[in-house]
C-alpha positions as CSV (number, residue, x, y, z in Angstrom):
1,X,0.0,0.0,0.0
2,X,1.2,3.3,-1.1
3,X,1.1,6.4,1.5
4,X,-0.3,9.3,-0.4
5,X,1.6,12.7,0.3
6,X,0.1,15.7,2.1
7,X,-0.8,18.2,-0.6
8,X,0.1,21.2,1.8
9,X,3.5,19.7,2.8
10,X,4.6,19.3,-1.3
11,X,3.7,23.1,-1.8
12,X,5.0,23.8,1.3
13,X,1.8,26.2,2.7
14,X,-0.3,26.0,5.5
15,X,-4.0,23.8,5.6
16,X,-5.1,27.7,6.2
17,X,-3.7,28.9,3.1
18,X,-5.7,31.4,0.9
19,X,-5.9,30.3,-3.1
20,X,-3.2,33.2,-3.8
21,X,-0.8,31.5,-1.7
22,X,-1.2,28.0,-3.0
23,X,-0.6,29.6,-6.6
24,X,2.4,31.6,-5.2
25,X,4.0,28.2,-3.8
26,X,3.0,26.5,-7.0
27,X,4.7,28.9,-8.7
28,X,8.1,29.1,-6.7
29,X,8.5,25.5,-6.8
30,X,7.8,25.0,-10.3
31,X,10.7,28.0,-10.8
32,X,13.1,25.3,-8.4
33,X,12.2,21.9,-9.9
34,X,10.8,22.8,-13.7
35,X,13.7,20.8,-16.0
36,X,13.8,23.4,-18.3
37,X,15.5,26.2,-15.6
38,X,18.4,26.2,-14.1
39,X,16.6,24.9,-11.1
40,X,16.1,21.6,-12.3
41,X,19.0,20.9,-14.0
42,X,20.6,18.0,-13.0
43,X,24.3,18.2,-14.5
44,X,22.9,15.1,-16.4
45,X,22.5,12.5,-13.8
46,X,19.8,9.9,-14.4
47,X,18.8,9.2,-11.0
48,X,18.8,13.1,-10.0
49,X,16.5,13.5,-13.2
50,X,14.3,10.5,-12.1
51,X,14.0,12.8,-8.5
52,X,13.7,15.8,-10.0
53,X,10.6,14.8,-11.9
54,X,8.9,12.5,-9.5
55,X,9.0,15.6,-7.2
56,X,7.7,17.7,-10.1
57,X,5.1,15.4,-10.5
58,X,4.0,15.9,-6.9
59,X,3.8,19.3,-7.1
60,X,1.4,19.2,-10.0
61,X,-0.9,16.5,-8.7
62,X,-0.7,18.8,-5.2
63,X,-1.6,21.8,-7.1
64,X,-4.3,20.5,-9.0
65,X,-5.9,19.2,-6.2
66,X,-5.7,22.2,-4.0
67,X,-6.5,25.3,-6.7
68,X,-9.9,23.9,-6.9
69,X,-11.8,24.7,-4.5
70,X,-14.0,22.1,-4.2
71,X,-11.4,19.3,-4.5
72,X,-9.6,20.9,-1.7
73,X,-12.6,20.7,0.0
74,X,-13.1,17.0,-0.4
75,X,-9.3,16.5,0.6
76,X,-9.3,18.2,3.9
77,X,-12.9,16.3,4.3
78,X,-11.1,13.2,3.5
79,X,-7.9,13.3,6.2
80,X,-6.0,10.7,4.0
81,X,-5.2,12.2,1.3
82,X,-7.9,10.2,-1.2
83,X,-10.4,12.1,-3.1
84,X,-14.1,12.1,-2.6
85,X,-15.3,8.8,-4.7
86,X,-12.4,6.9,-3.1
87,X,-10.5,6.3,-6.1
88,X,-7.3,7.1,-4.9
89,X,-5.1,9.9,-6.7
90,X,-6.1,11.6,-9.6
91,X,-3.6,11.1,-12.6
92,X,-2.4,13.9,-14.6
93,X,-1.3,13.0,-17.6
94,X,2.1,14.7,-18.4
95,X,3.7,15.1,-21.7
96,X,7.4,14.1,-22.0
97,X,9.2,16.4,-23.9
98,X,12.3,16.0,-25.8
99,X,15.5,17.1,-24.2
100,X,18.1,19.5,-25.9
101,X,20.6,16.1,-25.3
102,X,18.5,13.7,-27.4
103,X,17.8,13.5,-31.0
104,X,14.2,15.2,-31.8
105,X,12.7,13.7,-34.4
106,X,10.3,16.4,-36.7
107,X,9.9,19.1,-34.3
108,X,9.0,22.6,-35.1
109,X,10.8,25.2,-34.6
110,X,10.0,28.6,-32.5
111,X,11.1,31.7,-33.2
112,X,10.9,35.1,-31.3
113,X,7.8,37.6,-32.8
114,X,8.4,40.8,-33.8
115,X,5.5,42.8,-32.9
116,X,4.3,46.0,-35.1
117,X,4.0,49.4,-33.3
118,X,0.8,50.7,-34.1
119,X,-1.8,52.6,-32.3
120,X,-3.0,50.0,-29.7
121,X,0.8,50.0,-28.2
């Protein structure tokens, strides 16, 4: 049986927490662990990459449950961490992008835009 993390201790915020600090956290911690910052860089290791994103992974599934409102709700009525119909954890699906290392395959490209001054500047 897996334990199921607290929400409030991955972001790192109190049970009392207002919505504009949960997003703050959210925010902060995505800065620290997001793999495409310095942050979550990893000099390349493959078991400090395997970390990084399991704890990124956290931090999403904590987030999602605690922005809604009524979710939140259902998790702090719950106590263990398992969501209202019992299911356990919701899963986020998360794409897995290529990194700069590995060979992409057909990828598109992104440039910078240069905007046009006009009148609604």
């Amino acid at each position: 049986m897996t334990t199921q993390p607290d929400y409030y201790d991955v972001l790192r915020v109190r049970p009392s927490a207002s919505q504009q600090e949960i997003s703050r956290a959210y925010r902060a911690l995505m800065r620290t662990h997001h793999p495409d910052l310095d942050g979550g860089a990893t000099g390349g290791a493959t078991v400090g990459r395997d970390l990084s994103r399991a704890e990124l992974l956290q931090i999403m599934q904590a987030y999602s449950v605690l922005r809604d409102p009524a979710r939140r709700a259902a998790y702090d009525r719950s106590g263990t961490g398992i969501n209202a119909q019992g299911a356990g954890p919701v899963v986020i699906p998360v794409r897995n992008v290529n990194r700069r290392d590995e060979q992409a395959g057909n990828t598109i490209r992104i440039m910078p835009m240069r905007w046009e001054s006009g009148p609604w500047t």
